[in-house]
PDB file of the backbone (N, CA, C, O) and the ligand in Angstrom, with CONECT records:
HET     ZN  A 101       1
ATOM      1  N   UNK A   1     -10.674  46.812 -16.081  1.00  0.00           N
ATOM      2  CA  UNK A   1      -9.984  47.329 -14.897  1.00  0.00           C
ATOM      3  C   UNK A   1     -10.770  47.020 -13.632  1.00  0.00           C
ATOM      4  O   UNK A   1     -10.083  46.511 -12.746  1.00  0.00           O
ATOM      5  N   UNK A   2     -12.127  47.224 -13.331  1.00  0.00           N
ATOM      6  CA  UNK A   2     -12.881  46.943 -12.538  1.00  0.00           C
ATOM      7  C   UNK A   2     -13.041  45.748 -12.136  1.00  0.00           C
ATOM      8  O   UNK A   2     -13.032  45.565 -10.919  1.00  0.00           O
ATOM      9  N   UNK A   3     -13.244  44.528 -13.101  1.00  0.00           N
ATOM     10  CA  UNK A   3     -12.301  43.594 -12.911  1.00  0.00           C
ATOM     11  C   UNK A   3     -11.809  42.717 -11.917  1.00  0.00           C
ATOM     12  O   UNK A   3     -12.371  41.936 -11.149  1.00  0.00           O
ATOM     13  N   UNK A   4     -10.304  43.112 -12.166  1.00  0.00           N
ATOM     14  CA  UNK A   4      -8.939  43.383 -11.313  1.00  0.00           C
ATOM     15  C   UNK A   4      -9.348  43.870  -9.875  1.00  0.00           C
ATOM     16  O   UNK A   4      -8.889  43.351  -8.857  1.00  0.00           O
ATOM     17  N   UNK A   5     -10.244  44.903  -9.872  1.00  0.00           N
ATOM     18  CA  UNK A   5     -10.318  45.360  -8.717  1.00  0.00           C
ATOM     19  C   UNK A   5     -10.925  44.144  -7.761  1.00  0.00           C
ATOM     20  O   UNK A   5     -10.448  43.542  -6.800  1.00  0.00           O
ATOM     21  N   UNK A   6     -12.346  44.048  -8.544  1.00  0.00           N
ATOM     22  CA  UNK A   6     -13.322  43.022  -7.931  1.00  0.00           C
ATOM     23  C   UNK A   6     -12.673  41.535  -7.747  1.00  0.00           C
ATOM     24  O   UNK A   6     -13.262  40.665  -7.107  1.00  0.00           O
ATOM     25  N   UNK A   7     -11.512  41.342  -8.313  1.00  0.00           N
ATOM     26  CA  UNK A   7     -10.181  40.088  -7.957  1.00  0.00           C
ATOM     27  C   UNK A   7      -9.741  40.474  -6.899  1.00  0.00           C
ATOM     28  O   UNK A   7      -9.941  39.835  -5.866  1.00  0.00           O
ATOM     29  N   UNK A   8      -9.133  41.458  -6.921  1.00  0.00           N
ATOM     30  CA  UNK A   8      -8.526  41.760  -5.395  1.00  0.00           C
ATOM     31  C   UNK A   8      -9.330  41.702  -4.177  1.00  0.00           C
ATOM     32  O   UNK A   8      -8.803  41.163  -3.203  1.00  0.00           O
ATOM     33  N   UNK A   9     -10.411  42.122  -4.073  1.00  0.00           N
ATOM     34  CA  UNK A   9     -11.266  42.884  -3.095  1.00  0.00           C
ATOM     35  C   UNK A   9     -11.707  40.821  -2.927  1.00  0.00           C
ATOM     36  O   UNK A   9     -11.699  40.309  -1.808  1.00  0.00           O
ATOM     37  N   UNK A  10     -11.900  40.322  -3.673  1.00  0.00           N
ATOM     38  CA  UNK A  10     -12.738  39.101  -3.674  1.00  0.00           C
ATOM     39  C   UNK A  10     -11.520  37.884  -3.030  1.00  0.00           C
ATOM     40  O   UNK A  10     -11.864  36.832  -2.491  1.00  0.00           O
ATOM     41  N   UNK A  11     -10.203  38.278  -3.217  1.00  0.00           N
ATOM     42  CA  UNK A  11      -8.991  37.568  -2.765  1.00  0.00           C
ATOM     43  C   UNK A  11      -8.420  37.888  -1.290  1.00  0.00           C
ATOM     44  O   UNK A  11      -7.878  37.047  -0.574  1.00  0.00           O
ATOM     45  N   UNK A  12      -8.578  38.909  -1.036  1.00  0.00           N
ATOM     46  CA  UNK A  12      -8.738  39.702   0.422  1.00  0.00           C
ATOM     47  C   UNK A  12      -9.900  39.138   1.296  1.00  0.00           C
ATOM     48  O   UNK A  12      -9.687  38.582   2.374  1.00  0.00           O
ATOM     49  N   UNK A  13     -11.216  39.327   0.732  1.00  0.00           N
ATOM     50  CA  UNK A  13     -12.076  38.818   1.618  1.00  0.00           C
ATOM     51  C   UNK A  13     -11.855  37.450   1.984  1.00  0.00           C
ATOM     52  O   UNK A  13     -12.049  37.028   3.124  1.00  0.00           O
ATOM     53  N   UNK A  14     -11.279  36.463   0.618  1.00  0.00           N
ATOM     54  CA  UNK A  14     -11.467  34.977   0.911  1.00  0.00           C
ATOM     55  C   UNK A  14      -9.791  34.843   1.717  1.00  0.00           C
ATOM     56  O   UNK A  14      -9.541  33.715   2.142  1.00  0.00           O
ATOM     57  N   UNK A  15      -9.089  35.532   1.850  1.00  0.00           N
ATOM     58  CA  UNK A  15      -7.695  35.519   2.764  1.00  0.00           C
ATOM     59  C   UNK A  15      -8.118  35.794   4.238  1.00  0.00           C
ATOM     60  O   UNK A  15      -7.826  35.042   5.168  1.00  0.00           O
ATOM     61  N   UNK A  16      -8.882  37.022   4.369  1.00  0.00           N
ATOM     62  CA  UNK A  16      -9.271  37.253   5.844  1.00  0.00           C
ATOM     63  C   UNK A  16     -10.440  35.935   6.475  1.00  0.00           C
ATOM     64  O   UNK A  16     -10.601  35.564   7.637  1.00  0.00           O
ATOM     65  N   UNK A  17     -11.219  35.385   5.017  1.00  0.00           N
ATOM     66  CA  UNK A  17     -11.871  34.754   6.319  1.00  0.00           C
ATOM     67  C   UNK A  17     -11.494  33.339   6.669  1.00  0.00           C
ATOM     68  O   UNK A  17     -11.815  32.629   7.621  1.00  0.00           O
ATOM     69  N   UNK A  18     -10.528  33.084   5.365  1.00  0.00           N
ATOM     70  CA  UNK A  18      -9.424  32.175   6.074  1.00  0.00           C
ATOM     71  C   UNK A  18      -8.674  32.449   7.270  1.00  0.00           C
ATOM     72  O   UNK A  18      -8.478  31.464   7.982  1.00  0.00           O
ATOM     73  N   UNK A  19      -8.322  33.278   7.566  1.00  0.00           N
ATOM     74  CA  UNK A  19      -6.993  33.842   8.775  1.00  0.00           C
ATOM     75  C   UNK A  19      -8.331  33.665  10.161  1.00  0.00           C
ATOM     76  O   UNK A  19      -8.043  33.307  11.303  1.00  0.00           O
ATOM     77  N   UNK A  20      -9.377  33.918   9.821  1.00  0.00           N
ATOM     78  CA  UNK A  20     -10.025  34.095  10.923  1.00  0.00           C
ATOM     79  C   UNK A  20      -9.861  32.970  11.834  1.00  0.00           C
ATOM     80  O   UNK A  20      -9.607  31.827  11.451  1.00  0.00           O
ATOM     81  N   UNK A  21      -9.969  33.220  12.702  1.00  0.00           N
ATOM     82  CA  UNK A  21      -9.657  32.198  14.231  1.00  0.00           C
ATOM     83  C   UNK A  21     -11.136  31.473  14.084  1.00  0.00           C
ATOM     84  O   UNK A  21     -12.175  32.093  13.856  1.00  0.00           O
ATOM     85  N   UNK A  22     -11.023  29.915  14.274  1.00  0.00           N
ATOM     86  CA  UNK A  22     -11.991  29.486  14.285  1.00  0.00           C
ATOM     87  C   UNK A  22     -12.734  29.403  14.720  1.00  0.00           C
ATOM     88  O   UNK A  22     -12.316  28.868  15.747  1.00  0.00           O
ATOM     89  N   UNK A  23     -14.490  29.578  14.935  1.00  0.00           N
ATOM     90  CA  UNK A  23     -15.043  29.843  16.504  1.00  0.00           C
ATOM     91  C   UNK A  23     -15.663  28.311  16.510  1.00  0.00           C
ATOM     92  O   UNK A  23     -16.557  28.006  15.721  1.00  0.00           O
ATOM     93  N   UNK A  24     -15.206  27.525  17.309  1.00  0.00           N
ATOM     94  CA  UNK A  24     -15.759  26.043  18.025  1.00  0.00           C
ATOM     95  C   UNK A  24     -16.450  26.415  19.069  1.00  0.00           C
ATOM     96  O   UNK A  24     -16.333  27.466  19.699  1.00  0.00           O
ATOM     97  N   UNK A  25     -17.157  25.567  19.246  1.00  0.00           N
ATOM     98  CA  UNK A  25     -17.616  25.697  20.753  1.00  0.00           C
ATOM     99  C   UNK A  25     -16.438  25.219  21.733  1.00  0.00           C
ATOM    100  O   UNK A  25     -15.639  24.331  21.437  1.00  0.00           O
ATOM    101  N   UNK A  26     -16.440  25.827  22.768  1.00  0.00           N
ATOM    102  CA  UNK A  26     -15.519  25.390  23.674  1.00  0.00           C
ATOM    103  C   UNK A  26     -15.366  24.035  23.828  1.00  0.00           C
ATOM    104  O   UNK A  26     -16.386  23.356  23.711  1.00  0.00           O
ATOM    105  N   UNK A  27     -14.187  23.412  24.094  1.00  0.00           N
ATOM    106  CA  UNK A  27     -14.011  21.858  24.172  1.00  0.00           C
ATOM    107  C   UNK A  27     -13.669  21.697  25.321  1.00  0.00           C
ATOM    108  O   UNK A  27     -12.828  22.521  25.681  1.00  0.00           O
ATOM    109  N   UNK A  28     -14.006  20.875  26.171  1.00  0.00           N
ATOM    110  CA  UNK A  28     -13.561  20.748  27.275  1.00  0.00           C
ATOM    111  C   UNK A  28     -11.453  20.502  27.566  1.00  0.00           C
ATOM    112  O   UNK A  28     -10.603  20.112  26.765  1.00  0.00           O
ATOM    113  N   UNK A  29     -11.382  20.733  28.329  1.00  0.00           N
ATOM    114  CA  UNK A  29     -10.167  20.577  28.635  1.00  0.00           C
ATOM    115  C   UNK A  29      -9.510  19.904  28.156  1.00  0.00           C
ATOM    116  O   UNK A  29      -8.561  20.115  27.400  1.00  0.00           O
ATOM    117  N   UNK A  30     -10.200  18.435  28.779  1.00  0.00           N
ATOM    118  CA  UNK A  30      -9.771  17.354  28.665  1.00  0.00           C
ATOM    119  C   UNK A  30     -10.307  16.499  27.465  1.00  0.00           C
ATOM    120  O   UNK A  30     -11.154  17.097  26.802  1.00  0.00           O
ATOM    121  N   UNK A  31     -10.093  15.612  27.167  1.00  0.00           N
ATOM    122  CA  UNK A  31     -10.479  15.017  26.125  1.00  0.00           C
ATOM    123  C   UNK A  31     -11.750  14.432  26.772  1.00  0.00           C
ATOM    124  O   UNK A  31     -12.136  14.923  27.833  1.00  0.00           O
ATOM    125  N   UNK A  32     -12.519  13.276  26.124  1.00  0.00           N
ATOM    126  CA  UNK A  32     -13.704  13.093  26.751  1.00  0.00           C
ATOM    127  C   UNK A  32     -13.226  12.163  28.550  1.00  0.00           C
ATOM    128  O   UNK A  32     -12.399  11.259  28.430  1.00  0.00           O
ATOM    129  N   UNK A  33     -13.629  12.374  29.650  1.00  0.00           N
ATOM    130  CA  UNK A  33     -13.689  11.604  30.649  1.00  0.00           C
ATOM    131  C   UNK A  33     -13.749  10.037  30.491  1.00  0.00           C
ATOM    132  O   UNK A  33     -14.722   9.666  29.834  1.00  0.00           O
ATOM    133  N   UNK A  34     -13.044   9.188  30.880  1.00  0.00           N
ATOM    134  CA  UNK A  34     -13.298   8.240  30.566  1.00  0.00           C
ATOM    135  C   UNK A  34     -13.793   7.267  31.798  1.00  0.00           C
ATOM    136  O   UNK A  34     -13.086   7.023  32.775  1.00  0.00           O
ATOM    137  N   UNK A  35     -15.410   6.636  31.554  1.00  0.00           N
ATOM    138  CA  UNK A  35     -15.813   5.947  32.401  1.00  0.00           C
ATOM    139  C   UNK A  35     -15.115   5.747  33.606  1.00  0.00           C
ATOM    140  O   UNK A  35     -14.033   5.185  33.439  1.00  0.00           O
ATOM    141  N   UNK A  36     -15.409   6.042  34.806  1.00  0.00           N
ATOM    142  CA  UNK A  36     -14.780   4.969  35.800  1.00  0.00           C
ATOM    143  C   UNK A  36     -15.349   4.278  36.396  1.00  0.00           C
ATOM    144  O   UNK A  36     -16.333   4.860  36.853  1.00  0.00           O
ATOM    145  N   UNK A  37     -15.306   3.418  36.646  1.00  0.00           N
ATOM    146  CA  UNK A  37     -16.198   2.518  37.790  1.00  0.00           C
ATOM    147  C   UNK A  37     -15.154   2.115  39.078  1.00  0.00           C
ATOM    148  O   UNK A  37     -13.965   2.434  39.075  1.00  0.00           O
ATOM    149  N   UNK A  38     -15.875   1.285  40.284  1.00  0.00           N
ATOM    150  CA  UNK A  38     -15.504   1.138  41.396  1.00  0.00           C
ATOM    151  C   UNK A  38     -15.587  -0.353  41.393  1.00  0.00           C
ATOM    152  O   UNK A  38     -16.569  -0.946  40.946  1.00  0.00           O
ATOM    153  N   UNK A  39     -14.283  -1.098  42.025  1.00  0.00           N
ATOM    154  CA  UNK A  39     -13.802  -1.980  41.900  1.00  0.00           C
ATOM    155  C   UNK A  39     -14.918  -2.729  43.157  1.00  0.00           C
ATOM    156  O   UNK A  39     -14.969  -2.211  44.273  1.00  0.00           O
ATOM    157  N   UNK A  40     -15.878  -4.136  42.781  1.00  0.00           N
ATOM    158  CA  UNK A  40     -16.885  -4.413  44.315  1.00  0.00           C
ATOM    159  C   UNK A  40     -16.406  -4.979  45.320  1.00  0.00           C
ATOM    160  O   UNK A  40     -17.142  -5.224  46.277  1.00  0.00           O
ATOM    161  N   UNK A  41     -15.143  -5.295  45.332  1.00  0.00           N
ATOM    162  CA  UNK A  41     -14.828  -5.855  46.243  1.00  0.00           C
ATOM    163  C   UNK A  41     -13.656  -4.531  47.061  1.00  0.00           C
ATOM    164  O   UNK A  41     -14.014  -4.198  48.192  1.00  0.00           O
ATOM    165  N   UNK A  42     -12.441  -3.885  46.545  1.00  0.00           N
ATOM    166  CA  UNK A  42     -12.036  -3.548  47.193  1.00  0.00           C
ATOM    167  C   UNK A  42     -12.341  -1.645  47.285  1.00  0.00           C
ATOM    168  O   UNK A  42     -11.943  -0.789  48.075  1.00  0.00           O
ATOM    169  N   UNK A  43     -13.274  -1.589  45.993  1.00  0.00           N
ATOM    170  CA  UNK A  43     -14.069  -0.149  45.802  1.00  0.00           C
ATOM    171  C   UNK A  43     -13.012   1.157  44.843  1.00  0.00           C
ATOM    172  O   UNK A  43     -13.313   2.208  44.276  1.00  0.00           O
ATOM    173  N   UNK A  44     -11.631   0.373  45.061  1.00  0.00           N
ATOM    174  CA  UNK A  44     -10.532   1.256  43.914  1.00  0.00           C
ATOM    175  C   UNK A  44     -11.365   1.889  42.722  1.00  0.00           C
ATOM    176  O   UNK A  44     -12.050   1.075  42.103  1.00  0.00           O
ATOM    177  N   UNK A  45     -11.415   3.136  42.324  1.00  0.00           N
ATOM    178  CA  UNK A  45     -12.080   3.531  40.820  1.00  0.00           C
ATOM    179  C   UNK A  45     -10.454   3.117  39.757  1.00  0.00           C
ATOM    180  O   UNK A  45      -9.243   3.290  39.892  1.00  0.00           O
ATOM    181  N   UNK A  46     -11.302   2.556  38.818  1.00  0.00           N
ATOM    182  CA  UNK A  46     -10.147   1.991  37.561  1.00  0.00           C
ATOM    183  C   UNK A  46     -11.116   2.783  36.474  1.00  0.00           C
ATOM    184  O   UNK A  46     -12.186   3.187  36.928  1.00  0.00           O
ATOM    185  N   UNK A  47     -10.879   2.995  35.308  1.00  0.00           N
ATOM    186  CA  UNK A  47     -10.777   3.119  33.970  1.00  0.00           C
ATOM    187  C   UNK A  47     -11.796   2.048  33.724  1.00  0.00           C
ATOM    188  O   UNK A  47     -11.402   0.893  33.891  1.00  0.00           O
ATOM    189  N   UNK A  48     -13.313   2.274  33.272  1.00  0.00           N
ATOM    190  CA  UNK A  48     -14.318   0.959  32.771  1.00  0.00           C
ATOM    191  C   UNK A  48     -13.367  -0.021  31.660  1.00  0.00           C
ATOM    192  O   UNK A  48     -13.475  -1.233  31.470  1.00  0.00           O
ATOM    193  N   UNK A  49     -12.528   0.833  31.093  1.00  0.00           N
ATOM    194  CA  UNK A  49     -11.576  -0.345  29.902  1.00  0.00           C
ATOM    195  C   UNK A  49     -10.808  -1.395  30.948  1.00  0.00           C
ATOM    196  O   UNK A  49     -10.751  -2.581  30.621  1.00  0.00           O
ATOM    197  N   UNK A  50     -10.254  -0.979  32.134  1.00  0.00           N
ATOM    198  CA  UNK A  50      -9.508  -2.030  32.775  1.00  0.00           C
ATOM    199  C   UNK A  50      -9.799  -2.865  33.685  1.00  0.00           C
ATOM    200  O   UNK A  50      -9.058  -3.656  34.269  1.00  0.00           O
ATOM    201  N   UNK A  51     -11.098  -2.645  33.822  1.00  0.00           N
ATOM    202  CA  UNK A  51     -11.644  -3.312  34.894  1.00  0.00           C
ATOM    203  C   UNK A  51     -11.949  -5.192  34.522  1.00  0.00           C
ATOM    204  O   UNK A  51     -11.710  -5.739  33.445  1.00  0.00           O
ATOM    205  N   UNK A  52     -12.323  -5.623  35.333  1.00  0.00           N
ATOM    206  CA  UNK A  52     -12.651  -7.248  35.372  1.00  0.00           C
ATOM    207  C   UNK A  52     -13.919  -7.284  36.103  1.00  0.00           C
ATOM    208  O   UNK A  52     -14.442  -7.042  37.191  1.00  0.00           O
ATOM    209  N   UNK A  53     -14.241  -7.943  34.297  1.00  0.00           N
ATOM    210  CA  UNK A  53     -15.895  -8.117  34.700  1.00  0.00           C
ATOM    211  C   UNK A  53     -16.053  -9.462  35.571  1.00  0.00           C
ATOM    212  O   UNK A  53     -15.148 -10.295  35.561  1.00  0.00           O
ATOM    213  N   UNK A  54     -17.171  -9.643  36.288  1.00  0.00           N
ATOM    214  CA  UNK A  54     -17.544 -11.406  36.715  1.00  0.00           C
ATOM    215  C   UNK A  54     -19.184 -11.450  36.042  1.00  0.00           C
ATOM    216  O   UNK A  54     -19.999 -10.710  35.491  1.00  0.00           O
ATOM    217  N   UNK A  55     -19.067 -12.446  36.374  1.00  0.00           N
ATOM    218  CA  UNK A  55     -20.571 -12.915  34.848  1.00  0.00           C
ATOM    219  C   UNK A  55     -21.395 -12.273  35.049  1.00  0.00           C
ATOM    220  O   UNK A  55     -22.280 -12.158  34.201  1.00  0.00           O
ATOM    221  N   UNK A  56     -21.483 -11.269  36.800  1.00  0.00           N
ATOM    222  CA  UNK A  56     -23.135 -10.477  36.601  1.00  0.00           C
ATOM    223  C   UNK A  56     -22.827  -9.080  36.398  1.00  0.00           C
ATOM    224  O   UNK A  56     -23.544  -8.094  36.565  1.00  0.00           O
ATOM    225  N   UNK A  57     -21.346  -9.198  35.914  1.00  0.00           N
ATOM    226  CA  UNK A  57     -21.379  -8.072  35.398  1.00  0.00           C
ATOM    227  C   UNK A  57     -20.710  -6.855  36.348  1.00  0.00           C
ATOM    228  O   UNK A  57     -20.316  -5.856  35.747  1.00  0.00           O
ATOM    229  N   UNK A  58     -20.590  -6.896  37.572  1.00  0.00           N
ATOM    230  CA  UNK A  58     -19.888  -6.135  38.428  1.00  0.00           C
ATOM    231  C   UNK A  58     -18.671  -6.282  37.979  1.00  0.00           C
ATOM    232  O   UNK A  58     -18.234  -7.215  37.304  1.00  0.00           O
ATOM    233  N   UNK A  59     -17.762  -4.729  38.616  1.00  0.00           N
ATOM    234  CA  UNK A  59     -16.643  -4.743  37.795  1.00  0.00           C
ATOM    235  C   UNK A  59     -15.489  -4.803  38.821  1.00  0.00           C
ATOM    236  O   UNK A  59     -15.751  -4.559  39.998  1.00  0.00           O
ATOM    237  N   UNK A  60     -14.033  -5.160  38.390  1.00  0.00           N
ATOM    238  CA  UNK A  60     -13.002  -5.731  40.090  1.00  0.00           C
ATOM    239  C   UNK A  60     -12.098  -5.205  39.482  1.00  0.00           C
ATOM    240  O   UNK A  60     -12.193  -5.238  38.255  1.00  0.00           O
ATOM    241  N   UNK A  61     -11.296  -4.755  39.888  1.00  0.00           N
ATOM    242  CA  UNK A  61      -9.660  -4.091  39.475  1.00  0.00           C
ATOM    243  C   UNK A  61      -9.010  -4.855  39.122  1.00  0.00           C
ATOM    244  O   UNK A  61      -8.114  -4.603  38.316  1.00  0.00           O
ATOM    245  N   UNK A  62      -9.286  -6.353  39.716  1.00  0.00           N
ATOM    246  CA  UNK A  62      -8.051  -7.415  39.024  1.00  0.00           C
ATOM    247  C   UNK A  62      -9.062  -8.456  39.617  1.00  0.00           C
ATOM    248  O   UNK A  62      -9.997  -8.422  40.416  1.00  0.00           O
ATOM    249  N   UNK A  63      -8.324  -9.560  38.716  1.00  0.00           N
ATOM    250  CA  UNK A  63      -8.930 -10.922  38.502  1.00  0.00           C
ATOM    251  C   UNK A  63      -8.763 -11.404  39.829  1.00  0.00           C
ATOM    252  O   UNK A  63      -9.937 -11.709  40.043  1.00  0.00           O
ATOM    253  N   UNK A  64      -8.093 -11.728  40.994  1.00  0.00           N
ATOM    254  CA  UNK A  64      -8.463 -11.915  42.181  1.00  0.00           C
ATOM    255  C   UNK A  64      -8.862 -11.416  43.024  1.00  0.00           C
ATOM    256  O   UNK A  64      -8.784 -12.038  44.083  1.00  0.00           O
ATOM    257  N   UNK A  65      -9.593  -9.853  43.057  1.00  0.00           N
ATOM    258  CA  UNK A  65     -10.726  -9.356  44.056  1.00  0.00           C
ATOM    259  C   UNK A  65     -12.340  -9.902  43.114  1.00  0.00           C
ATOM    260  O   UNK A  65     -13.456  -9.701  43.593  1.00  0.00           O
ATOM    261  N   UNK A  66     -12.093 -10.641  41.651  1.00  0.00           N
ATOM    262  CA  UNK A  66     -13.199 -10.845  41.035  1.00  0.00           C
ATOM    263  C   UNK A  66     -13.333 -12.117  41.388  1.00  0.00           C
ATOM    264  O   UNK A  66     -14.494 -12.524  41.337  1.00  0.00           O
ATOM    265  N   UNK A  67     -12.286 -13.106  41.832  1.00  0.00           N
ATOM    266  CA  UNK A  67     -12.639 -14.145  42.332  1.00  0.00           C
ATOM    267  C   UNK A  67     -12.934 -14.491  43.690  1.00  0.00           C
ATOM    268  O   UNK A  67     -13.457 -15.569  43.973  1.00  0.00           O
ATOM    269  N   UNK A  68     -12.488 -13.254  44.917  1.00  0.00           N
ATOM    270  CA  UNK A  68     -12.834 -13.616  45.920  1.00  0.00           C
ATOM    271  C   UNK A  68     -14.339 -12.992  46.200  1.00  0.00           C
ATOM    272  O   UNK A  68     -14.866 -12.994  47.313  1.00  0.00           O
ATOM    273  N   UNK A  69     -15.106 -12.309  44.671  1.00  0.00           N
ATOM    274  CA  UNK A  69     -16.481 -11.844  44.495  1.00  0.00           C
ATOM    275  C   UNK A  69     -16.350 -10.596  45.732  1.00  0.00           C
ATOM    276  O   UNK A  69     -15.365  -9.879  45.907  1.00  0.00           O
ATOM    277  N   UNK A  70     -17.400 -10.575  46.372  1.00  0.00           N
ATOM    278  CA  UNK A  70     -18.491  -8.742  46.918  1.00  0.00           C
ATOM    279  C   UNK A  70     -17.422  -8.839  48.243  1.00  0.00           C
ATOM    280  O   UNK A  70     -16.829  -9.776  48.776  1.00  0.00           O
ATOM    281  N   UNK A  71     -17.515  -6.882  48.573  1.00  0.00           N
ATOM    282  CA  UNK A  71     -16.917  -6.918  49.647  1.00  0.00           C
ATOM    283  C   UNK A  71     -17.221  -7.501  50.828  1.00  0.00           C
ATOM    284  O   UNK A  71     -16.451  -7.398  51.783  1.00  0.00           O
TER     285      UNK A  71
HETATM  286 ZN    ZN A 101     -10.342  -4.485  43.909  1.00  0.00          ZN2+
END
């Protein structure tokens, strides 16, 4: 009989600490920030994924402020 009991009591505990709300650390809002950089010629901030590199590496919003190079 005791048991049974110690089933229940042991099925309850593992139910509540399932139900429990998960504690994370807070996540930011947003998902992670994503790089921006400033375009060198006309200074626009783009997304580091969309930008246009030129060979030293400075970054241009589009392929013709990268060809007319620095502001
Ligand atoms: Zn630009």
């Amino acid at each position: 009989m005791i048991k049974w009991l110690l089933l229940v009591l042991l099925a309850a505990g593992l139910y509540f600490f399932l139900r429990r709300p998960h504690r994370e650390a807070p996540r930011p809002r947003t998902p992670l920030p994503e790089r921006m950089v400033a375009c060198a010629a006309c200074g626009v901030y783009l997304p580091e994924m969309e930008c246009v590199r030129a060979a030293d590496g400075r970054p241009y919003c589009c392929e013709a402020h990268r060809d007319a190079g620095g502001r």
